[in-house]
N, CA, C and O atoms as a GROMACS GRO file, in nm:
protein
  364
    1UNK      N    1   5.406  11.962 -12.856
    1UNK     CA    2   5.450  11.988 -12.721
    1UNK      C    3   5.552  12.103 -12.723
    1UNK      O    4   5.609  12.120 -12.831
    2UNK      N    5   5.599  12.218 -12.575
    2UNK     CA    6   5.664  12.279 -12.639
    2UNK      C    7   5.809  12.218 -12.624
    2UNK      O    8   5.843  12.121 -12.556
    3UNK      N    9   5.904  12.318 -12.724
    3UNK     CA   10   6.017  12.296 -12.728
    3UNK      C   11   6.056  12.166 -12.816
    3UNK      O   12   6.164  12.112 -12.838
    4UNK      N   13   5.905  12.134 -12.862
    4UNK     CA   14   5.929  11.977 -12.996
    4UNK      C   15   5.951  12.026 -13.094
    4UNK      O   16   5.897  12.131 -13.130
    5UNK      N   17   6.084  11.929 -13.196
    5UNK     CA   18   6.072  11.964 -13.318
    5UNK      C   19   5.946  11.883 -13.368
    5UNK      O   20   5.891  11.795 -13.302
    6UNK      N   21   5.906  11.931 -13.510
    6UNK     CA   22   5.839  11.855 -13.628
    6UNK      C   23   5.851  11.750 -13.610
    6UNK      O   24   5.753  11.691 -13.563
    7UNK      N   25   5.980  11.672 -13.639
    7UNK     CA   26   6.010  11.572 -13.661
    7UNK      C   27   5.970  11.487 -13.518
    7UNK      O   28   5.900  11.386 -13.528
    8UNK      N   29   6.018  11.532 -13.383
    8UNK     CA   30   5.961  11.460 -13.286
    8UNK      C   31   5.815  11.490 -13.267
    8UNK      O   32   5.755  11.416 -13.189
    9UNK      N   33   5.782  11.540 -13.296
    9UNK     CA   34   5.604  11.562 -13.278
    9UNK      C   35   5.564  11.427 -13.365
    9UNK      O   36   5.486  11.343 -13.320
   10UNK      N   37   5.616  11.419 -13.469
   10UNK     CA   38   5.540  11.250 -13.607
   10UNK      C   39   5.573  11.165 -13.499
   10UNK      O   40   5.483  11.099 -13.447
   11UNK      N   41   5.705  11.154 -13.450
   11UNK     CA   42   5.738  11.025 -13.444
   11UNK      C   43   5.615  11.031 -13.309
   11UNK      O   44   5.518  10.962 -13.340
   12UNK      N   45   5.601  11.099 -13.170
   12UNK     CA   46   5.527  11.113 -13.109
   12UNK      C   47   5.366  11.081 -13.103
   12UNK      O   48   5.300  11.003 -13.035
   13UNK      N   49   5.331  11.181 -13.209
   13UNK     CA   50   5.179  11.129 -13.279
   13UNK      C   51   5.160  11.008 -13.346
   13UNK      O   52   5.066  10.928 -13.337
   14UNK      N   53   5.276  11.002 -13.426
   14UNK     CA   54   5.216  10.848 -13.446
   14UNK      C   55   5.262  10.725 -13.340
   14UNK      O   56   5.236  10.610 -13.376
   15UNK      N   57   5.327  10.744 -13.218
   15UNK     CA   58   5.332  10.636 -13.170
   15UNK      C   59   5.186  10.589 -13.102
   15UNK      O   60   5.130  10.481 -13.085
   16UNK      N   61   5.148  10.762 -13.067
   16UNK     CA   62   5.051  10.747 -12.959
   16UNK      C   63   4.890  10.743 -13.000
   16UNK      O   64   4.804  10.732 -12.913
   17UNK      N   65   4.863  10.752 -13.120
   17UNK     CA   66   4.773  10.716 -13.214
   17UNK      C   67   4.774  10.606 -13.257
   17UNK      O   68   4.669  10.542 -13.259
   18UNK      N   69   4.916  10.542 -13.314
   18UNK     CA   70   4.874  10.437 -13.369
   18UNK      C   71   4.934  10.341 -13.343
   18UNK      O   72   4.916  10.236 -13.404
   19UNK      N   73   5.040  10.356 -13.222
   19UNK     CA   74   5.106  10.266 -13.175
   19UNK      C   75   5.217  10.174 -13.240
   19UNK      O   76   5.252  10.058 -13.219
   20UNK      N   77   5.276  10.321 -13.371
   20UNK     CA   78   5.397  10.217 -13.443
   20UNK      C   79   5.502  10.364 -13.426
   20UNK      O   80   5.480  10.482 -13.395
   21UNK      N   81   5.601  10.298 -13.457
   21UNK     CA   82   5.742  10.339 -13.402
   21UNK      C   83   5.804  10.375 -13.543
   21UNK      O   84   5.832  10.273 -13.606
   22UNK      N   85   5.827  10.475 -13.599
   22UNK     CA   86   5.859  10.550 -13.721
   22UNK      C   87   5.956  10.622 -13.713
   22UNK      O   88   5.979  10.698 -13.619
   23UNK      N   89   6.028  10.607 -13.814
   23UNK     CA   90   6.191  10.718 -13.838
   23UNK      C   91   6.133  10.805 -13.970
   23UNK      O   92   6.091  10.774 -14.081
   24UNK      N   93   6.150  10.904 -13.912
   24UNK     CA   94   6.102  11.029 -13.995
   24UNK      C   95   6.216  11.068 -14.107
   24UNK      O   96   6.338  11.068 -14.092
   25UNK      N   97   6.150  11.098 -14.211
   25UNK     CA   98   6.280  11.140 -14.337
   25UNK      C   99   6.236  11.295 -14.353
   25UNK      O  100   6.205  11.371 -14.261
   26UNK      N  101   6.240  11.321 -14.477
   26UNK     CA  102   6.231  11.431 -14.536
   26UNK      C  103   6.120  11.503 -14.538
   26UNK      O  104   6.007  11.457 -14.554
   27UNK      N  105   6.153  11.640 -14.521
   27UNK     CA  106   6.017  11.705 -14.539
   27UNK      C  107   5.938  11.725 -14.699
   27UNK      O  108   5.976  11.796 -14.793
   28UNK      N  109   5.820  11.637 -14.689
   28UNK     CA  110   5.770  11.669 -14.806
   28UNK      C  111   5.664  11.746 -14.876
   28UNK      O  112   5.614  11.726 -14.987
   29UNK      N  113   5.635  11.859 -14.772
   29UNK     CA  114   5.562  11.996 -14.833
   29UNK      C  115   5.480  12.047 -14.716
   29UNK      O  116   5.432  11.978 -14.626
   30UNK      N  117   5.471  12.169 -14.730
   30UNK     CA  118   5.420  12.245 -14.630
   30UNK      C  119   5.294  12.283 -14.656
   30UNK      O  120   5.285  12.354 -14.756
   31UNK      N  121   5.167  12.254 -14.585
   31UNK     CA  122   5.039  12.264 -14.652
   31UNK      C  123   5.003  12.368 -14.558
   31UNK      O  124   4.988  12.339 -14.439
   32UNK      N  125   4.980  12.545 -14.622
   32UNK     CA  126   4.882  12.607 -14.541
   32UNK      C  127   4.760  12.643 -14.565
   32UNK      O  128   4.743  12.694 -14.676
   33UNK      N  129   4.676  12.634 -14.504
   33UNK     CA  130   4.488  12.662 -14.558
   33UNK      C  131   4.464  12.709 -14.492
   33UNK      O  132   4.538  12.710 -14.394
   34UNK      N  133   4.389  12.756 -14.490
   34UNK     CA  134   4.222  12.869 -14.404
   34UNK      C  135   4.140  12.782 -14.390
   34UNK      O  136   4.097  12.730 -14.494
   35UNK      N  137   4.093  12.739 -14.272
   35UNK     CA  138   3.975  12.716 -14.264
   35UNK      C  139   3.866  12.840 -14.188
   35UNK      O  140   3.913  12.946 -14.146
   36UNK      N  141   3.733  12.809 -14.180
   36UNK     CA  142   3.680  12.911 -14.137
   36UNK      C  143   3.708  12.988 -14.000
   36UNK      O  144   3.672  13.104 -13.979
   37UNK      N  145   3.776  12.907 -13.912
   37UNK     CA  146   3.784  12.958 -13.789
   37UNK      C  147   3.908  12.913 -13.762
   37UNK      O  148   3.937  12.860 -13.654
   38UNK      N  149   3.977  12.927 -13.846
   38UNK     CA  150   4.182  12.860 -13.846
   38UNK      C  151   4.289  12.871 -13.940
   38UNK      O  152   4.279  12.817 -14.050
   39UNK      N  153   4.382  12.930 -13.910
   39UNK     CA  154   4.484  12.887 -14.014
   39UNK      C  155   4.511  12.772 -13.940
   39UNK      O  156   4.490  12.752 -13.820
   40UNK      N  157   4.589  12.656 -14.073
   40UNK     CA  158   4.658  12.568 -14.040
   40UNK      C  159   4.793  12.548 -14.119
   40UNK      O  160   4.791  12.555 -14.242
   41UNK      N  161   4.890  12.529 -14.063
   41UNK     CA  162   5.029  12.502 -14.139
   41UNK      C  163   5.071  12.400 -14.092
   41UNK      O  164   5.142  12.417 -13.993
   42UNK      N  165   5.044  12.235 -14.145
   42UNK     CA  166   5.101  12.140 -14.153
   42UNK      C  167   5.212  12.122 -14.247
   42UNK      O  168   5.225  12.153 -14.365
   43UNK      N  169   5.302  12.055 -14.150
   43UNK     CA  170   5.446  11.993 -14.229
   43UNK      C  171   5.467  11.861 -14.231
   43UNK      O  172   5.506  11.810 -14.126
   44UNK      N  173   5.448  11.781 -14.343
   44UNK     CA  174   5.429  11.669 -14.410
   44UNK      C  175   5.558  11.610 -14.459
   44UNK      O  176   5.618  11.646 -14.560
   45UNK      N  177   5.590  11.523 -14.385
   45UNK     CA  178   5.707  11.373 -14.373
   45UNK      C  179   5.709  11.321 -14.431
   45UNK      O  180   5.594  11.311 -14.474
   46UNK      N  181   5.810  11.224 -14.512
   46UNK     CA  182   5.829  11.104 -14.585
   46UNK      C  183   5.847  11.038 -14.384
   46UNK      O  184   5.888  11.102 -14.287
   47UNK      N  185   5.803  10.913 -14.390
   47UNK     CA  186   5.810  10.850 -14.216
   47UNK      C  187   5.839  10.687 -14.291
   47UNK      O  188   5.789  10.653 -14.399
   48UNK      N  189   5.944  10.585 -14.192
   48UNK     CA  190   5.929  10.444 -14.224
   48UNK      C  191   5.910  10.393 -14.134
   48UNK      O  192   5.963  10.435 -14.031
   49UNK      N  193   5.830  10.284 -14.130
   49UNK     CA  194   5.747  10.248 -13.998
   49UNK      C  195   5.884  10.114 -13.999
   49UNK      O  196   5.945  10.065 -14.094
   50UNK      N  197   5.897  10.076 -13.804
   50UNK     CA  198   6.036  10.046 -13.765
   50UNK      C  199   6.010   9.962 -13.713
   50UNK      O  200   6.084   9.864 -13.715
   51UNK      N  201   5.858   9.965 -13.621
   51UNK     CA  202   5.831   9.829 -13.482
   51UNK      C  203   5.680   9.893 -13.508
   51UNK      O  204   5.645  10.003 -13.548
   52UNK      N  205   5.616   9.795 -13.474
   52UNK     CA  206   5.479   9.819 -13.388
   52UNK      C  207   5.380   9.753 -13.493
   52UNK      O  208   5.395   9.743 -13.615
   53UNK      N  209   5.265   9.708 -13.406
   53UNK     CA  210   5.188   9.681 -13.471
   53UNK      C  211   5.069   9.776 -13.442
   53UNK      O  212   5.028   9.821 -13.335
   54UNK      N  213   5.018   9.800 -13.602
   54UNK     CA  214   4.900   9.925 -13.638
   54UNK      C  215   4.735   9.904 -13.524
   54UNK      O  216   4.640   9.826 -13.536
   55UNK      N  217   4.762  10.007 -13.426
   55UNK     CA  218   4.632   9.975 -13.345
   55UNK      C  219   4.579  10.155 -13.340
   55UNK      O  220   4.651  10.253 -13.321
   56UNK      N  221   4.462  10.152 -13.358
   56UNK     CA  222   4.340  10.270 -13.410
   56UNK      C  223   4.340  10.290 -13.284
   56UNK      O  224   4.312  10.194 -13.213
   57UNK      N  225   4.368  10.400 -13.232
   57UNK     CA  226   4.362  10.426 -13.072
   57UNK      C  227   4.287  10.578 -13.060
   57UNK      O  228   4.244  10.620 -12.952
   58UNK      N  229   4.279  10.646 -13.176
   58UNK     CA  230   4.201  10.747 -13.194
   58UNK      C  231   4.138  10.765 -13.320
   58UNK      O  232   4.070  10.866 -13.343
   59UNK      N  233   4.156  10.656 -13.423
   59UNK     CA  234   4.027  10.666 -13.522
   59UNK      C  235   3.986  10.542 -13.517
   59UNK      O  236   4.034  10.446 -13.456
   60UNK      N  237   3.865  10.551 -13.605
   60UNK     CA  238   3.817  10.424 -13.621
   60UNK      C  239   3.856  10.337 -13.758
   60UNK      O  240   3.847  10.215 -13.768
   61UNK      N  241   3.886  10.401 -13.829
   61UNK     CA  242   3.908  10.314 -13.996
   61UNK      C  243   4.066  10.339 -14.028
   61UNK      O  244   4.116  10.445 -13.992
   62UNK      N  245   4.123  10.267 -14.078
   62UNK     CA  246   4.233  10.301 -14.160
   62UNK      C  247   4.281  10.210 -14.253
   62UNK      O  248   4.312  10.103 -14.201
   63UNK      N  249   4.303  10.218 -14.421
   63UNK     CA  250   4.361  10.136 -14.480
   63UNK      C  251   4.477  10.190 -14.566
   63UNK      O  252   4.488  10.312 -14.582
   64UNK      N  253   4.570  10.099 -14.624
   64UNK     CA  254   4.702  10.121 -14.712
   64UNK      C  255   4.667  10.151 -14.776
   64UNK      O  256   4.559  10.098 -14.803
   65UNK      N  257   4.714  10.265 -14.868
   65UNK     CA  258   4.704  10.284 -15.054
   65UNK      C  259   4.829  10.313 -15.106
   65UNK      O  260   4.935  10.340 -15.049
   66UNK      N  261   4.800  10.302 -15.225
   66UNK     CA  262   4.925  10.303 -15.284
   66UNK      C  263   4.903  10.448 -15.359
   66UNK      O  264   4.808  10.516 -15.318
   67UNK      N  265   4.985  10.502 -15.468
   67UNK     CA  266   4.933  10.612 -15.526
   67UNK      C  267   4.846  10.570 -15.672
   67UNK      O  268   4.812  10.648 -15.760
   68UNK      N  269   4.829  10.460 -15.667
   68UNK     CA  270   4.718  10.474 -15.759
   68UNK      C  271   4.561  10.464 -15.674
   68UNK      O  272   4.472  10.509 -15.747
   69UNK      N  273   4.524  10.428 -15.576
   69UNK     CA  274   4.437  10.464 -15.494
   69UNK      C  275   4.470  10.588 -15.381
   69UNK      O  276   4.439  10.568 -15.263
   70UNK      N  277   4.517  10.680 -15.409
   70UNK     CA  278   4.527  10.765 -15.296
   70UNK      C  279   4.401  10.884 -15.313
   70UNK      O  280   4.369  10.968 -15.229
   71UNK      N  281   4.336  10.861 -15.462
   71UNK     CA  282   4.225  10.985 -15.450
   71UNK      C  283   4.089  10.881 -15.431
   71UNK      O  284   3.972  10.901 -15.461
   72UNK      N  285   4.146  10.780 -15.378
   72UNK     CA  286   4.001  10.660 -15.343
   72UNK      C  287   3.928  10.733 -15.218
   72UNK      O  288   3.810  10.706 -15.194
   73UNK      N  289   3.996  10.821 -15.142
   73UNK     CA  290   3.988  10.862 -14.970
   73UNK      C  291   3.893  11.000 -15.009
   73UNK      O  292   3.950  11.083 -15.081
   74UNK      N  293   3.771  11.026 -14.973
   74UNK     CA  294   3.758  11.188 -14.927
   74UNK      C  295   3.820  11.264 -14.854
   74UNK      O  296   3.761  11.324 -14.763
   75UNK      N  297   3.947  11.280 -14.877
   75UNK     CA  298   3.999  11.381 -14.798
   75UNK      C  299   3.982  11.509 -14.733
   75UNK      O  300   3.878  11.547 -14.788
   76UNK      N  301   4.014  11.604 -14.651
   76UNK     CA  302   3.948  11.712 -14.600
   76UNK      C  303   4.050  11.806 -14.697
   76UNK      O  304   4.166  11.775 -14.721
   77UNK      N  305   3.981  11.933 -14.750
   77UNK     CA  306   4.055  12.004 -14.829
   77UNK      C  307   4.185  12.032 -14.814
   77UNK      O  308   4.248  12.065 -14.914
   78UNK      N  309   4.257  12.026 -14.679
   78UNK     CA  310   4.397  12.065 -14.691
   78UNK      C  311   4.460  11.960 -14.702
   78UNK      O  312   4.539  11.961 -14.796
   79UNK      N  313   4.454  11.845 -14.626
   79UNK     CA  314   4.539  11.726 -14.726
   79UNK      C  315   4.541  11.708 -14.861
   79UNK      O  316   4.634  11.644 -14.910
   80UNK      N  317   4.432  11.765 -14.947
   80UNK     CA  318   4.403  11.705 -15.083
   80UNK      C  319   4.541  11.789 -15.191
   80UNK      O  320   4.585  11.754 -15.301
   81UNK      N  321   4.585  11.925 -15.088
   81UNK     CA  322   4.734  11.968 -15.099
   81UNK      C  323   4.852  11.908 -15.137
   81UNK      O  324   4.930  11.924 -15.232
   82UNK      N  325   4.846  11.819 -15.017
   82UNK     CA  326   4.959  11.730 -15.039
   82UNK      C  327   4.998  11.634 -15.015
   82UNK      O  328   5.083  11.582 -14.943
   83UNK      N  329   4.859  11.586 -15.146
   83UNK     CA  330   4.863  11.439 -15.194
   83UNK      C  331   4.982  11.440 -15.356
   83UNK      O  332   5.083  11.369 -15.355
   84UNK      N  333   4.960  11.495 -15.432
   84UNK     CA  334   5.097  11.524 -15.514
   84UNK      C  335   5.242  11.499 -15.490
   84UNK      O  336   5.324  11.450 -15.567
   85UNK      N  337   5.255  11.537 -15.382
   85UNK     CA  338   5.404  11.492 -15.294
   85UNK      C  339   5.398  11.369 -15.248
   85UNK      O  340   5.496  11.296 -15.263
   86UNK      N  341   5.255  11.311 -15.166
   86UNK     CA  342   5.229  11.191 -15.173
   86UNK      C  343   5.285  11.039 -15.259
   86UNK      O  344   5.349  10.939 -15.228
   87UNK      N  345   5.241  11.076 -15.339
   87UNK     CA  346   5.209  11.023 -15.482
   87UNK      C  347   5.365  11.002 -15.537
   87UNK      O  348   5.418  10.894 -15.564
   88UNK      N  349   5.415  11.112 -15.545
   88UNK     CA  350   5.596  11.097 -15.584
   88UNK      C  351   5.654  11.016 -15.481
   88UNK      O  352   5.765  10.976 -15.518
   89UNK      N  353   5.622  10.974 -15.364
   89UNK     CA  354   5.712  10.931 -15.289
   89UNK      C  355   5.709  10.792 -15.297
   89UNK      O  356   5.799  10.710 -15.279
   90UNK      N  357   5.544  10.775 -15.340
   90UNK     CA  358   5.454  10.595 -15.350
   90UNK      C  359   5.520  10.572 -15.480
   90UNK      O  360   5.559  10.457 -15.496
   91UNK      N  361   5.537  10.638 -15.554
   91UNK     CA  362   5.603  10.569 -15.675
   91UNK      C  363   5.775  10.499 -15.680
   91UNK      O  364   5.818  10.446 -15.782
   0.00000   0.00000   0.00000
């Protein structure tokens, strides 16, 4: 939205996606890629979920992993970025 930080955009998206209520921490890496018809520059959160219970309001599947299942997921090439930072934080 304009005039949002980062940080209120997570807490935002994820309320309204998934209907939980998150305090955002640290930034944990900046992923930019090309796709064919896009740059994208996502900025990737450590987030702790605060209230809410997990409701799929715009996907259909979602499960927990830990970082020893985090390469269980086909990811789309630019997350697969920054799953590494991931991974340090699950540990």
């Amino acid at each position: 939205e304009p005039g949002e930080t980062p940080q209120a955009a997570v807490v935002r998206e994820i309320a309204e996606e998934l209907g939980l209520q998150v305090q955002v921490g640290d930034l944990l890496h900046t992923v930019e890629w090309d796709y064919p018809a896009f740059h994208l520059s996502m900025q990737c959160f450590a987030a702790q979920i605060t209230s809410g219970a997990l409701q799929l309001r715009e996907h259909t599947h979602a499960r927990w992993l830990d970082s020893a299942s985090l390469h269980s997921v086909d990811w789309l090439p630019a997350d697969v970025d920054a799953l590494p930072h991931v991974a340090k934080l699950l540990k």
